[in-house]
ROTI-701373 format. One line per field, with one value per residue: residue number from 1; residue in three letters; chain; x negated, y, z of N, C-alpha, C in turn. Coordinates in Angstrom, 3 decimals. Layout:
<recs>
num = (NUM,...)
residuo = (ala,...)
cadena = (A,...)
n_x = (X,...)
n_y = (Y,...)
n_z = (Z,...)
ca_x = (X,...)
ca_y = (Y,...)
ca_z = (Z,...)
c_x = (X,...)
c_y = (Y,...)
c_z = (Z,...)
</recs>
This chain:
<recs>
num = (1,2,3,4,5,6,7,8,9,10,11,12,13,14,15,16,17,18,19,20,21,22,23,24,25,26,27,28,29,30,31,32,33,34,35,36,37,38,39,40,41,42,43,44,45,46,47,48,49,50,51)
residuo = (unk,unk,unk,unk,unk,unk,unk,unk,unk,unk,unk,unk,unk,unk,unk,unk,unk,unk,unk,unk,unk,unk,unk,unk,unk,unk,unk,unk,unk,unk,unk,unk,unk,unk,unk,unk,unk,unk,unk,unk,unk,unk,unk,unk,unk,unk,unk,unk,unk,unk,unk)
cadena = (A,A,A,A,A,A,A,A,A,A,A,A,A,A,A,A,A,A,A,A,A,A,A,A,A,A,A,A,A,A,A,A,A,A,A,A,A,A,A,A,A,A,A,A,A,A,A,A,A,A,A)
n_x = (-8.458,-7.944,-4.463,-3.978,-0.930,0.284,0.946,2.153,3.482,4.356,2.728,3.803,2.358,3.393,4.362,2.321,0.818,3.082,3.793,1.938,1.294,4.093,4.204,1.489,2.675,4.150,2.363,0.982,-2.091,-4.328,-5.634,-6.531,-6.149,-4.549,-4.722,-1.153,0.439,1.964,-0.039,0.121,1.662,0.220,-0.429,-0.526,-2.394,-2.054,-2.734,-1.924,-2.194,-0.773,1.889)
n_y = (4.959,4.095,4.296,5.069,4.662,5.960,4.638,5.240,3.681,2.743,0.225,-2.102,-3.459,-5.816,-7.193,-7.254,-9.387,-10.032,-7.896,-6.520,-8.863,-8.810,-6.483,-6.876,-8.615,-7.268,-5.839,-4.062,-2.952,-2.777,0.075,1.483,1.434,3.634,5.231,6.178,9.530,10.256,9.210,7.049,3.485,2.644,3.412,2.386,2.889,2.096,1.109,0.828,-0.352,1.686,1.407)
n_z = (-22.175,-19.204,-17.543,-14.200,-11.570,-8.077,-5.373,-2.119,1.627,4.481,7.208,8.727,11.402,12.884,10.693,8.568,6.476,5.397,4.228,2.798,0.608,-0.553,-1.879,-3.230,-5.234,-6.687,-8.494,-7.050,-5.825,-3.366,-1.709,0.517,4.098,6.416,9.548,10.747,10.215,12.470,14.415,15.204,13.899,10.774,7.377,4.298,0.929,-2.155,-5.895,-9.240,-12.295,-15.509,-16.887)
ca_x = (-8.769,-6.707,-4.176,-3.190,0.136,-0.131,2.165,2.112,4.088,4.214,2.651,4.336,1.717,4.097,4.623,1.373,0.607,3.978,4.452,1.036,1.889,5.350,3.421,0.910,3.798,4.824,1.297,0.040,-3.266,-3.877,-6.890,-6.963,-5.064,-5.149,-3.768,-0.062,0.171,2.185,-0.625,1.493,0.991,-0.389,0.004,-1.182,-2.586,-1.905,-2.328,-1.881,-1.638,0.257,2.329)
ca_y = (5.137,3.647,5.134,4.500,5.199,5.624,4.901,4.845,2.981,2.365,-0.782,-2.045,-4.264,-7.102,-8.091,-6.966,-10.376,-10.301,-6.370,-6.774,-10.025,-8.164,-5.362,-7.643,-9.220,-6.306,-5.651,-3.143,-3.175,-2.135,0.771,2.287,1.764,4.926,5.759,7.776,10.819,10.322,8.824,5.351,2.466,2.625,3.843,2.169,3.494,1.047,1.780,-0.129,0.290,2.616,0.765)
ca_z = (-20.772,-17.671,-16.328,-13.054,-10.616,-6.502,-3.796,0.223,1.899,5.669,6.855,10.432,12.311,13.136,9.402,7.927,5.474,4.470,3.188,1.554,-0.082,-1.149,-2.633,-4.764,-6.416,-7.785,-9.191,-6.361,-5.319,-1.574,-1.820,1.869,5.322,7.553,10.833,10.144,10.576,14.043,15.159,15.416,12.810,9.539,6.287,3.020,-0.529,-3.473,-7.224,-9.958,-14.041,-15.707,-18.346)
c_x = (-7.595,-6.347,-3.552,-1.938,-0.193,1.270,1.493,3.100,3.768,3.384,2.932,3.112,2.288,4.324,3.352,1.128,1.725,4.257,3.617,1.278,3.204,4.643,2.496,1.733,3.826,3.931,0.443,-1.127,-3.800,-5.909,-7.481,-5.547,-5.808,-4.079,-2.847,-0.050,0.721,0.711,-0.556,1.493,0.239,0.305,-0.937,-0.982,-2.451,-2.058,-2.078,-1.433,-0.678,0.579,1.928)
c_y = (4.600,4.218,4.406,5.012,4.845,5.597,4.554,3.959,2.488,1.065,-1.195,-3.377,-5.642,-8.124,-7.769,-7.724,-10.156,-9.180,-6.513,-7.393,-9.409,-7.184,-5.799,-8.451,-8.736,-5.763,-4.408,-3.529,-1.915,-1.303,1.114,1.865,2.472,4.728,6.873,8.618,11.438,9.817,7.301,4.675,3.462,2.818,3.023,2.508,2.359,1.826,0.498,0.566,0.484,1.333,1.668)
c_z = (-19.929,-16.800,-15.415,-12.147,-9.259,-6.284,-2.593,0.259,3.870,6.042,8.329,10.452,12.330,11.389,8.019,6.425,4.516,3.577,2.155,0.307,-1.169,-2.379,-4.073,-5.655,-7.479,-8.465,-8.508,-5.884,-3.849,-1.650,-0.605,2.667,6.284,8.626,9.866,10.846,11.889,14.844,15.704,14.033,12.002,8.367,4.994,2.278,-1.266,-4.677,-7.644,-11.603,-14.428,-16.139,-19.641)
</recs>
C-alpha cells in the first residue's frame, strides 16, 4: 500500500509559478490552496511518497 507524507506551506501571490515549480522539484504534489487562516494569502497542501 502507498504511503504518503503532507506539508503546507504558505503560497505568496506575487511568486506563485515559481514556489509551485520549487515544490514539484522536490517531488511535491500541490492537492488544495485555501484562504490562510488570517484571512490574507494562501496556504497550500502537497503530498507526495513516502520513501
Amino acid at each position: 500500500m502507498q504511503k504518503w507524507e503532507y506539508f503546507t506551506a504558505p503560497i505568496m501571490i506575487h511568486a506563485t509559478q515559481q514556489i509551485l515549480n520549487n515544490f514539484g522539484e522536490d517531488g511535491w504534489e500541490l492537492v488544495q490552496i485555501v484562504p490562510g487562516p488570517d484571512g490574507n494569502g494562501l496556504v497550500g497542501y502537497f503530498k507526495r511518497p513516502k520513501a
